[in-house]
N, C-alpha and C positions, 0 to 999 in steps of 0.2 A: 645669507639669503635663504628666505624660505620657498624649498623645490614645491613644495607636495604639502595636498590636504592633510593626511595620514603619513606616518614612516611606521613599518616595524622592521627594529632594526632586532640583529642577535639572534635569530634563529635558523632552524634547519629549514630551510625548505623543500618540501616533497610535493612535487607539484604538481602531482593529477595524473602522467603520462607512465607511470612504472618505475621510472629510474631511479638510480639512489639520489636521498635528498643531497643538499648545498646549503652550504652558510650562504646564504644570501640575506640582502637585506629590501623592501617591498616599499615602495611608494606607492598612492592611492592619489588622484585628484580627478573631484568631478566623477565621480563615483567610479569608476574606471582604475585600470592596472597602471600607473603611469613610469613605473622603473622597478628593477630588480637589478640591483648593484651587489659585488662582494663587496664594497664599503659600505660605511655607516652615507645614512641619506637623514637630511633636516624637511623638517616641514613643521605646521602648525598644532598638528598634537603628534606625540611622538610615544611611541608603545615598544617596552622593553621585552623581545622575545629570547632571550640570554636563556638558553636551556630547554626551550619548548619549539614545538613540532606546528610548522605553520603552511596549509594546504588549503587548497579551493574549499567553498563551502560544500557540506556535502548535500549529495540530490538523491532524495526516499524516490524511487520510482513506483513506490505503490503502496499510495497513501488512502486513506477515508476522507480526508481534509476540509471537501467540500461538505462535509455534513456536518462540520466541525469548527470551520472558522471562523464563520460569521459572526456568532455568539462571544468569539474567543481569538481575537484578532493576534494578540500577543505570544501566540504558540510557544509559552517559555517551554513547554515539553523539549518542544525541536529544536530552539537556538541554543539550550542549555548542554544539545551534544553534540551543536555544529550545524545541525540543519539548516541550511536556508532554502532549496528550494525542495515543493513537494508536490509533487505526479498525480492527481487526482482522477475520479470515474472510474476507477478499478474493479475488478468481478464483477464488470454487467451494471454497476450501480455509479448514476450522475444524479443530481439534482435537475438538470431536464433532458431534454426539449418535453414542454409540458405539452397534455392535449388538449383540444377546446375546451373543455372544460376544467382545464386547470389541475388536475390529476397528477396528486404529489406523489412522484417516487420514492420510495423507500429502500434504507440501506440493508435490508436485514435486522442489523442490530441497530442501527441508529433509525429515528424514525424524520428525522426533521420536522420535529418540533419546536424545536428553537431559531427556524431559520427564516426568514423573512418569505421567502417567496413572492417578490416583486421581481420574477422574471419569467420569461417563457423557453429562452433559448440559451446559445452558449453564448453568444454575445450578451445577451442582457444576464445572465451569471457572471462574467467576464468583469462588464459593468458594476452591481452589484457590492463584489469585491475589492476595484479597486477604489469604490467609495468605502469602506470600512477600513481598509489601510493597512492588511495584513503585515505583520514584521518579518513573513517569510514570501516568496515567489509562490507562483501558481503555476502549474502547467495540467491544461484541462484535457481529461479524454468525454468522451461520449459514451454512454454503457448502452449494450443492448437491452438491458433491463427496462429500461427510463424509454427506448425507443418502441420497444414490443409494446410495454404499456400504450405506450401515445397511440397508436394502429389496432392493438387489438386486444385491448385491456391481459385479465389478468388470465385467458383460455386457453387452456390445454388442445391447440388446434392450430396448424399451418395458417401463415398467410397466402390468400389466393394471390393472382398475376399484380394485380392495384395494388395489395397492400406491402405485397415485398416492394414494389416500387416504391410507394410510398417512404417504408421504411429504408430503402437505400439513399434516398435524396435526403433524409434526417442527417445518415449520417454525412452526405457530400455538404450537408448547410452547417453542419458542425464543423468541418473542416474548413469550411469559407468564414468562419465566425474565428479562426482561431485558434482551435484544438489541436490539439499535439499527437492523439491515438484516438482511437475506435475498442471497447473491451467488451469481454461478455464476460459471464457469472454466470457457468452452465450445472450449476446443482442451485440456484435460487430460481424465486418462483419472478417474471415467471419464464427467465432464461430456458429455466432447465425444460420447459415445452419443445424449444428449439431442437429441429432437425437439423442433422449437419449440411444440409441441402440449404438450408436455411442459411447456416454462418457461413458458410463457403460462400453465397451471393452475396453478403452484408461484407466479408472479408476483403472479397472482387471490390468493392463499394470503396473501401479504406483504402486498399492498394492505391485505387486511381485517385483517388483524393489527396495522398500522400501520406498517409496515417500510419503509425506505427499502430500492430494489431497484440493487444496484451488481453491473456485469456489465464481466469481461473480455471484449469480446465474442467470435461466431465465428470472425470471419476479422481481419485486424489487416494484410491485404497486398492479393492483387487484387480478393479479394469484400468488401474494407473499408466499402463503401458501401452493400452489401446489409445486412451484417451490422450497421449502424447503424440502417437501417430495421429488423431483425426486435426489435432493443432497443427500440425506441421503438416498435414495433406493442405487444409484449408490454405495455410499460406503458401504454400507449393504453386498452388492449381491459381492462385490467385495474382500472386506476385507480390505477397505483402511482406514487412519486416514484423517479425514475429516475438514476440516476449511471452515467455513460460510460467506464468506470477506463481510467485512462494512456493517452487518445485520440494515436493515431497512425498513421501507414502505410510502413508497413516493407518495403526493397527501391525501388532506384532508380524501374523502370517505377512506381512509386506513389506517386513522393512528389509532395506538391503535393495530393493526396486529401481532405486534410483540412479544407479549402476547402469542398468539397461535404458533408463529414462537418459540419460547424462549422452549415452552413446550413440544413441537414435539424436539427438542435438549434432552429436560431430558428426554424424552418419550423415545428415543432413547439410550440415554446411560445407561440406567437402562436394554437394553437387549445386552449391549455391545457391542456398534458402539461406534469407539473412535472420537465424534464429537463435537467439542468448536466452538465460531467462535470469529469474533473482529466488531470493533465499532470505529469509529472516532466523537469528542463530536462539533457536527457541526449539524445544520438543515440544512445544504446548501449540494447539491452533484456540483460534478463536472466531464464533460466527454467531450465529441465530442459532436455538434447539431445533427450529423450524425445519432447518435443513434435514434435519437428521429422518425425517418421514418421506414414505415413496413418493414420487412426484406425482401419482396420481391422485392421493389423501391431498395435495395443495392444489389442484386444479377448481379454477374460478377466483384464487385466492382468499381473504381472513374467514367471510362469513359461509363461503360454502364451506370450509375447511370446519369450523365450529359446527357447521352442523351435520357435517359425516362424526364429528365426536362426541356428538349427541345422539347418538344413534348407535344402539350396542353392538349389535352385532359388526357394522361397521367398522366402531370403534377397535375391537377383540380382530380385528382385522391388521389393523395397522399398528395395532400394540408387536399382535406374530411378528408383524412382519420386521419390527424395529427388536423384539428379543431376537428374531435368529440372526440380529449383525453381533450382538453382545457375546462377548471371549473371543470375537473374529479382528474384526477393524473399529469397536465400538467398546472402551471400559467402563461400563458404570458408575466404577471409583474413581474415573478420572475423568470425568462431563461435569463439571463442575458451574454452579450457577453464578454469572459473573454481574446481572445488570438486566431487570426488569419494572415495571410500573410498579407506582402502591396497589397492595391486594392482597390478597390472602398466603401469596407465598414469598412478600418480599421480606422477612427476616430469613429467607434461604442462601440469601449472599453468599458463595464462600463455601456451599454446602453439595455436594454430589448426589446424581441421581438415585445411589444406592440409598445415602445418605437419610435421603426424603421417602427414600420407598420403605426402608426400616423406621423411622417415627410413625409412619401412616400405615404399617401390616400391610405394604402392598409391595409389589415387586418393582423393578428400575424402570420398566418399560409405561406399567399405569401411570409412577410416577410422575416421567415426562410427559404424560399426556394429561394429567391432571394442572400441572405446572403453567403449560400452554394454553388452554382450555382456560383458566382463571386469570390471564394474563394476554388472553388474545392474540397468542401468537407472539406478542412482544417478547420474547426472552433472550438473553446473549449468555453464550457461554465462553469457556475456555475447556477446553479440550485437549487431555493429556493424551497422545495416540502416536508420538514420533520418536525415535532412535539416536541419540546423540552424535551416534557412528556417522548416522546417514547426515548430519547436518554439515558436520566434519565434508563428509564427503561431497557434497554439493558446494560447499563452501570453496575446496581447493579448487574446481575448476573454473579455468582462466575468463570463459566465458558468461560469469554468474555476476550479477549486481545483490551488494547486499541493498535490501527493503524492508522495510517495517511494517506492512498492512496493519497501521497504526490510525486512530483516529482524535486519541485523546489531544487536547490542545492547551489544557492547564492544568494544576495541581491541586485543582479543588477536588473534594473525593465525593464522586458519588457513584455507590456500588463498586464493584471488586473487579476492574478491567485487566488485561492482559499486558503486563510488563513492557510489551515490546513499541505502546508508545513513548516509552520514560526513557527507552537505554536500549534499543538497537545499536546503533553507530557507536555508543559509547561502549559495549559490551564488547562487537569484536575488536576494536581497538586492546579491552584490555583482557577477556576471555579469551579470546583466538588466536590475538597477536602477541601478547606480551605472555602469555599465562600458557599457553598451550602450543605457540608456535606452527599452529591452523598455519597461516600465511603471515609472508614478510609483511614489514608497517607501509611499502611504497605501494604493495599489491593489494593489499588492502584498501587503502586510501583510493586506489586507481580504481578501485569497484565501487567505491563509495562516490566518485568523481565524473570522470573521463570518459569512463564506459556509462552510466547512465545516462548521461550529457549526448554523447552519440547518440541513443534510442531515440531520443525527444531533439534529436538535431536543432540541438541549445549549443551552436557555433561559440558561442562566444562567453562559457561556462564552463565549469569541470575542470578547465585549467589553469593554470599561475602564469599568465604570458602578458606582458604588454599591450595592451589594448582592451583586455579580457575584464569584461563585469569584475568587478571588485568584492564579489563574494569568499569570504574568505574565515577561517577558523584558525585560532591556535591555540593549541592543547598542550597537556604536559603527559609523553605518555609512557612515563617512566608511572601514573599514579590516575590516569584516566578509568572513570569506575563508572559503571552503570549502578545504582543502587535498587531499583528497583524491581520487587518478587513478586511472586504468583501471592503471596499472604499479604505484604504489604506494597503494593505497585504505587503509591502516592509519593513516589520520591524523585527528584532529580537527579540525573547525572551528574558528576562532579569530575575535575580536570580541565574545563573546556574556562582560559580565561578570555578570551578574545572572538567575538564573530562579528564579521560586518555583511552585513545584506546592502548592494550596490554601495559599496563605499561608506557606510553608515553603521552607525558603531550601536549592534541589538545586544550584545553582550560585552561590558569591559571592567576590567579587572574583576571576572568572576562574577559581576550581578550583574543582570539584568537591569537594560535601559527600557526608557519610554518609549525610540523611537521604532518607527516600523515604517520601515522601506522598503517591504517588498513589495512586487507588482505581478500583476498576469504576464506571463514570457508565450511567447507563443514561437515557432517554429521556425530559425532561422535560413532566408534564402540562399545564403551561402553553402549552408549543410546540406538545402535539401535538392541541389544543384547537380 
């Protein structure tokens, strides 16, 4: 008699929650967990996991996604290393709530160009999505980026009593539409105008709405350790669940930071602020060159910005001031240009701001401004500035979800992106776990699972139980590789034979299928109970 849609039978299972895995064997039906036997179970397709490692699917809690999937439904990036669901609206940046005028937000590096823009809010994004039919989940935040825009464009200038109001009900309609968090992006423009007076009341706004609050935070170099206090004040004072995205400290003089930064976390949770944060296992960051100028060179945004660098003495202003970060928290040799428009500097791919400043007799700082200035700002780099030690080191604690602040969604190559959309989850599986012994493969997996699934109070996610969404991954990780480098990031992960998104088989035996089942998930009443 056939039990079940799916059987896999033969493997270990490690099931989300910590503990050592079990020979168990999985039934699926109706997309759904429907048995976990120690025997063999029959159903109508039947998947031989004899020798390999079978866990929930894993959830990226801090993805670029939404600027990304529309175009590119198929995320083989993600299922090819287990991913099925992915955390979007991260550092400040959504695709809306749009303003009357329709005023596309921008990801930094991504511009959304490619995305239809037939919505206004989170629900009509919601919509949108799950008319394209993505092959992985969605889980939507709100960025304060997208919301600042909407109230009060792109001005280096407080909002009066109307417009914080204004901008709190954005994000309490975001949360009634669906959204899982509330984020800000406080070094982009035009977050980084934001007072902490400011995110403190928009934080207050997410608490009572239910939101989980995820913050790039402000400084990420020598005020790393302030700017981890004003997070955790904010969610203190407010009463919000707090996420630390891609906790680091960038630039030699700071590494080792993270130490004090890891401590202040437990310092905190010990008087009851519910604050974790995550971790991608990369020394490398990646964003806009943009950021890398003082936030008053970007006030008004792209055209006022172009024309303070048109303007010399101006300009000789904001070059100073971007040379005295270099040898500090900023290496020349290692700002590397990842991904800009056609123009005059797009054979720079691949090539460092020393790099460009030595072909043109100029130094790294005109460089970059030269670069920017030809390229309107559009530039995305990869950014060598972090500590292997320190990654190590954020990685063992119990409290960290690994994340990819990843965006790429296929394997077609254009320009020279950052590795950690190809082979996050597939890296520390086999860098951290098997190769280095960073952390066990169950605590692992339980960061990659259980604990993200909590944040986004996705009840019924993250674990291998009975009843439980049928997201699910099996890998082999005796041989699970991320192949993809900073020189050639165009590669897939390999290991991963098996993933299903609700029951639905996006990867088997190792290639990729047509179908795509994932949908919008939004925040379960049970969790948020």
């Amino acid at each position: 008699m056939t039990d079940h849609d799916i059987v896999i039978n033969g493997g270990t299972v490690v099931d989300g929650t910590g503990t050592p895995g079990r020979r168990l064997s999985v039934g699926v039906t109706g997309g759904r967990i429907s048995a976990l036997s120690p025997g063999r179970l029959t159903g109508r397709r039947e998947i031989d996991a004899t020798g390999q490692t079978v866990t929930p699917g894993f959830i990226d809690l801090h993805s670029h996604a939404d600027f990304a999937v529309e175009p590119d439904p198929g995320a083989d990036t993600q299922i090819t290393q287990g991913v099925t669901t992915l955390v979007t609206g991260n550092c400040g940046h959504s695709p809306f709530p749009l303003d009357a005028d329709g005023t596309r937000p921008r990801s930094g590096v991504l511009d959304g160009s490619a995305l239809s823009w037939t919505w206004r809010d989170a629900a009509g994004f919601g919509e949108a999505m799950t008319r394209v039919a993505p092959a992985v989940n969605l889980a939507l935040q709100v960025g304060h980026n997208a919301i600042r825009l909407a109230v009060l464009g792109m001005d280096d200038r407080p909002p009066n009593e109307d417009e914080l109001r204004r901008m709190c009900d954005l994000v309490t309609q975001a949360a009634r539409q669906g959204a899982v968090g509330f984020s800000t992006g406080l070094i982009y423009m035009p977050g980084v105008f934001a007072s902490p007076e400011e995110v403190r009341a928009l934080v207050a706004a997410a608490a009572s709405a239910g939101l989980l609050y995820s913050t790039h935070i402000r400084n990420e170099t020598f005020h790393v350790i302030d700017a981890v206090r004003e997070a955790i004040g904010a969610a203190e004072a407010g009463g919000a669940r707090l996420e630390i995205s891609h906790l680091k400290a960038m630039g030699p003089e700071n590494h080792g930071a993270v130490t004090e930064a890891l401590a202040l976390i437990d310092a905190a949770r010990e008087r009851g602020v519910d604050v974790t944060a995550d971790v991608y296992p990369y020394t490398a960051s990646s964003t806009g060159l943009v950021s890398r100028l003082p936030a008053w060179a970007v006030d008004g945004g792209v055209e006022p910005t172009l024309a303070r660098l048109a303007d010399p003495p101006v300009r000789e202003k904001i070059a100073a001031e971007l040379r005295a970060r270099f040898g500090r928290d900023i290496d020349p040799e290692g700002v590397v240009i990842a991904a800009l428009p056609e123009g005059r500097y797009s054979g720079s791919v691949g090539r460092s701001l020393a790099d460009i400043g030595r072909a043109e007799g100029t130094d790294p700082a005109e460089a970059a401004l030269r670069v920017l200035e030809h390229h309107r700002l559009g530039v995305g780099i990869v950014n060598h500035a972090m500590s292997e030690a320190d990654v190590e080191t954020v990685l063992r604690h119990p409290w960290v979800s690994v994340a990819s602040d990843g965006w790429v969604m296929t394997a077609e190559r254009t320009g020279r992106p950052h590795p950690r959309s190809f082979g996050t989850f597939s890296r520390v599986l086999g860098r951290y776990v098997r190769e280095r012994g960073v952390l066990p493969l169950e605590e692992a997996v339980r960061r990659m699972t259980s604990l993200p699934a909590a944040r986004i109070r996705a009840a019924d996610r993250g674990v291998l139980r009975v009843g439980a969404a049928a997201d699910i991954a099996v890998f082999d990780a005796a041989t699970v590789t991320d192949r993809a480098t900073y020189e050639e990031p165009w590669q897939l992960s390999t290991g991963f034979s098996t993933v299903l998104v609700n029951g639905v088989a996006a990867l088997l035996d190792g290639a990729l299928t047509p179908h795509r089942a994932g949908r919008v998930i939004t925040p379960s009443p049970a969790a948020a109970s």
